[in-house]
N, C-alpha and C positions, 0 to 999 in steps of 0.2 A: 350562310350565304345561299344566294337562291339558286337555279340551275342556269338562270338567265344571267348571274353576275359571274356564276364561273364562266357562260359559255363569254361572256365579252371580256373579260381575261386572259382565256384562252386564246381568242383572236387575238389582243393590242400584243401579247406576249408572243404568241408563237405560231398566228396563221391558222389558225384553226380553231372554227368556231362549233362543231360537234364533239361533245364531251366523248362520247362513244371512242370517235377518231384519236380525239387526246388522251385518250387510257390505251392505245394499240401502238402512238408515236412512245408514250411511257415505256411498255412492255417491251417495245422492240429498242427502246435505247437501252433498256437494265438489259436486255440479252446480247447487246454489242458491248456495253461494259464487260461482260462475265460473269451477270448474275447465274445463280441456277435456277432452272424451273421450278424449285420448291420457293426459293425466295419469292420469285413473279406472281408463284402463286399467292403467296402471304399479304403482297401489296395490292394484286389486283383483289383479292378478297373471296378466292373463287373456292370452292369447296372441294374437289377433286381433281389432282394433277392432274388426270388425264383431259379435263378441261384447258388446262393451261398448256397442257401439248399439243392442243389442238388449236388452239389459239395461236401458238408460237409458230404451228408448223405453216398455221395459212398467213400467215406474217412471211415468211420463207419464201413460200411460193409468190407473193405476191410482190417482194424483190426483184425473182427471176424476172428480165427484160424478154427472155425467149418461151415463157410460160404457156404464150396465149397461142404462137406457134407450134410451139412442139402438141399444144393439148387438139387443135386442127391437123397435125399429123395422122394421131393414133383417133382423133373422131372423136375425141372428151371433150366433154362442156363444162 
C-alpha cells in the first residue's frame, strides 16, 4: 500500500489525512485504553522507551486545554 493510499484511508476512515498525526491519534488511544509504554513502544516501532515517553508525554501536554496559558504565565514557549 503506498503512503498516498494510507493517507486516503486514514481521512475516509477517521479525519485525518497525515500518517504522522494517525500514528499520535493510535498512541494516544492504546494509552487511554491502558496500554503500557513498552507495548506503544513495540506498535509504534520505536527503539528506545524513552522515545516513547517522550512521545506520550507531549501527547499529555497537548490535551491540557490550560497548556498554552499557564506556559505564558511562567514565559515558556
Amino acid at each position: 500500500m503506498t503512503a498516498q493510499a494510507m493517507a486516503d484511508v486514514s481521512m475516509k476512515h477517521f479525519e485525518i489525512s497525515n500518517i504522522h498525526r494517525l500514528r499520535v491519534a493510535f498512541a494516544a488511544a492504546m494509552e487511554d485504553a491502558g496500554a503500557k509504554a513498552s507495548e506503544i513502544q513495540a506498535r509504534l516501532g520505536h527503539e528506545s522507551l524513552a522515545i516513547t515517553g517522550l512521545y506520550l508525554a507531549s501527547l499529555k501536554r497537548a490535551k491540557n486545554r490550560h497548556t498554552e496559558a499557564v506556559a505564558e504565565l511562567f514565559g515558556i514557549e
